[in-house]
TILUMVEX-898817 format. One record per residue (C-alpha): x, y, z; residue in three letters. Coordinates in steps of 0.05 Angstrom, whole numbers, plus 5000, padded with zeros to 4 digits. Example, Ala and Ser with C-alpha at 12.3 -4.5 7.8 and 13.67 -1.06 7.14 Angstrom:
<pts>
524649105156ALA
527349795143SER
</pts>
This chain:
<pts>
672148759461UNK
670349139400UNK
675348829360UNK
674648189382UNK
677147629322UNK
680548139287UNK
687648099259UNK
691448729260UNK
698649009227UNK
699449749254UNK
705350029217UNK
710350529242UNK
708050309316UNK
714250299360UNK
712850989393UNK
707951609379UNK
700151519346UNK
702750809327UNK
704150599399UNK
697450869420UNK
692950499368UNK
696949839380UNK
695949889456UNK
687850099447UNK
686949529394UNK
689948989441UNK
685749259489UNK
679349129441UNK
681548469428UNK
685148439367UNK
691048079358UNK
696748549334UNK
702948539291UNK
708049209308UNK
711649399257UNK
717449879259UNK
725049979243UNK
726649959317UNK
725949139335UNK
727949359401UNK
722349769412UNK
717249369378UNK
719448829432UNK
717849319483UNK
710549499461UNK
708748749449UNK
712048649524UNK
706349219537UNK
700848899506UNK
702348249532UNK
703148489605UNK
695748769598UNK
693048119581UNK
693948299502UNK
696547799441UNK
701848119396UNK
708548029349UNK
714048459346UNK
715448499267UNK
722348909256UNK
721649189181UNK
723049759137UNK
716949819098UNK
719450209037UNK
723349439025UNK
718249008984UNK
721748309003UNK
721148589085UNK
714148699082UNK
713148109049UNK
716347679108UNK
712848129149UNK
705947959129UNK
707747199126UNK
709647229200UNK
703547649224UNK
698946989184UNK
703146459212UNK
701946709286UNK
694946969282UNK
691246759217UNK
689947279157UNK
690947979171UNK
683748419172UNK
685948999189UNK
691649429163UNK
693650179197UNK
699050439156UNK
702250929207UNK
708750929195UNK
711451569170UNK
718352019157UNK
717952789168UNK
722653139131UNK
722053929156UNK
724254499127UNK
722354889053UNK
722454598998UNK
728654788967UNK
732554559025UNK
729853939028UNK
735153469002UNK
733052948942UNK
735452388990UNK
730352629052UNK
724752758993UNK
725352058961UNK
726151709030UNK
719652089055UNK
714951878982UNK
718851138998UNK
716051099070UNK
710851509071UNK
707051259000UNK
711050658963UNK
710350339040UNK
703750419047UNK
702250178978UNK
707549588990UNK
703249359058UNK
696649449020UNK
698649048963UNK
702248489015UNK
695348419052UNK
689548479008UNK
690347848975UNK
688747579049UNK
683147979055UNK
680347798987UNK
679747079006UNK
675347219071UNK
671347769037UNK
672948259088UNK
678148779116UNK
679549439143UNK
685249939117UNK
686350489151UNK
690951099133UNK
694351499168UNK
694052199139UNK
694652909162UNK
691153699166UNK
697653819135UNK
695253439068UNK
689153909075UNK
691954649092UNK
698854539088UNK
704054849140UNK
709955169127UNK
717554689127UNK
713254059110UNK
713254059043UNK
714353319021UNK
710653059075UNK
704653499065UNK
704853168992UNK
704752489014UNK
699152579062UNK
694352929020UNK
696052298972UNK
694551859026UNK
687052139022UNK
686352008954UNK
689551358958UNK
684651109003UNK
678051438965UNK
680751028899UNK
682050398938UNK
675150448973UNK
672250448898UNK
676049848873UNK
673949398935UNK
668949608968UNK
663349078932UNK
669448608953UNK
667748689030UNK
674249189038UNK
674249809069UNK
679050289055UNK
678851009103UNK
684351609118UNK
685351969186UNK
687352559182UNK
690452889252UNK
691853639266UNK
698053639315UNK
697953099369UNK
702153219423UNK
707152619401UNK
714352489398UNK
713552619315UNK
711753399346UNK
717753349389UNK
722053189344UNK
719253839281UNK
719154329351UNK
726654089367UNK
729054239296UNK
726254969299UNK
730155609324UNK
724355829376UNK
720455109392UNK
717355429457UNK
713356059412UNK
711355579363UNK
708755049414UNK
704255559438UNK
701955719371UNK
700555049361UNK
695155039415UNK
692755769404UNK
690455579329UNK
686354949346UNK
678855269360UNK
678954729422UNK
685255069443UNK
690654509449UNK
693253999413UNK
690653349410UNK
692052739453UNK
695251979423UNK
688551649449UNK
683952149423UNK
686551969354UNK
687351289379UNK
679851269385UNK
677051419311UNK
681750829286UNK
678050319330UNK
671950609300UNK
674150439228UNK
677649739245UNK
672249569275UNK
664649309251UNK
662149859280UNK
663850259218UNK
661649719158UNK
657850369122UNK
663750669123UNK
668950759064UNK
672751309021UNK
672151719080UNK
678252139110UNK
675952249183UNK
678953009205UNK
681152969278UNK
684053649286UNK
679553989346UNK
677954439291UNK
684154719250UNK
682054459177UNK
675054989186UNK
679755589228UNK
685655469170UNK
690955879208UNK
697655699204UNK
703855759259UNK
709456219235UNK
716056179253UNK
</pts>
């Protein structure tokens, strides 16, 4: 039960990476809020989590709307107690070059992808301020690191996700709050689904996507799963400012998938 006692708001965690981390904290012991646009679904992984002996809350929100995550962060401390532990998951994925990407899909992508995570950081801190501890953890991307071609916008918003959390480690770290990134390479996840879906030849470009990991494959949910219990939990209370690569590889080979 390595994250026994802790209090935990995974965002974005109805399906994909965000399912996975939800399930594996419950599993540790923490006591976990699952945020997402789809109640339905949220419903379902708590159901999960329950079933396995788990405590959680289904917390139907879109994070990009202040006065929702507000509510959402009230309901998570009325169950549970003050949140600890924050994974900021949630995430749109625009694809497609730049010039093609519509202002609408940009500014919803910056409004999920950064103004939420800022809006969930800025709802829970307070909480965390007043027990002189907490975990943050972001979810960013190899994609903020190398960049891949058709994800433009949400190669921007990762790579700011990095440098969000290496400025929030310095403003509260002597406060007891850790702030960390993740950073993925492709995980074999419905988010992958859906870019492959959207391309003229997805089957090429799958392979490609194992070929130019140096482990040759993509990565698994848990595997990812696993580095965020790391950082939620007091096994990691050295670490902070830190964006943890877990890309079997990619960010040192570089190579990119071409269409």
């Amino acid at each position: 039960m390595r994250l026994g006692g802790k209090v935990a708001i995974i965002t974005g965690a109805a399906r994909g990476i965000g399912r996975g981390i939800a399930l594996r904290f419950a599993k540790e012991g923490a006591k976990v809020g699952i945020v997402d646009l789809d109640v339905a679904q949220c419903q379902t992984v708590v159901d999960d989590i329950k079933s396995a002996g788990g405590d959680a809350l289904a917390l139907g929100a879109d994070i990009a709307d202040e006065a929702q995550v507000e509510r959402t962060v009230t309901k998570m401390r009325e169950q549970f107690g003050v949140v600890n532990v924050l994974v900021n998951n949630a995430a749109v994925m625009p694809a497609g070059p730049l010039h093609l990407t519509t202002p609408a899909d940009f500014d919803r992508c910056i409004a999920v992808n950064l103004r939420g995570t800022y809006l969930m950081c800025r709802a829970v801190i307070p909480g965390m301020l007043e027990i002189g501890k907490g975990s943050i953890i972001h979810m960013s991307s190899v994609t903020g690191i190398l960049g891949l071609p058709g994800l433009a916008a949400y190669s921007a918003t990762k790579a700011g996700l990095s440098g969000l959390a290496r400025a929030m480690s310095t403003d509260y770290a002597w406060q007891g709050i850790r702030v960390n990134a993740v950073a993925p390479g492709t995980i074999d996840s419905p988010m992958l689904h859906d870019f492959l879906a959207a391309q003229q030849n997805p089957e090429p470009l799958r392979q490609q996507f194992d070929a130019m990991h140096p482990i040759g494959r993509v990565g698994q949910i848990d595997e990812v799963a696993s580095v965020f219990v790391f950082l939620a939990s007091d096994e990691s209370s050295f670490v902070t400012g830190a964006t943890y690569t877990v890309d079997g590889g990619l960010s040192v080979k570089g190579e990119q998938p071409q269409d």
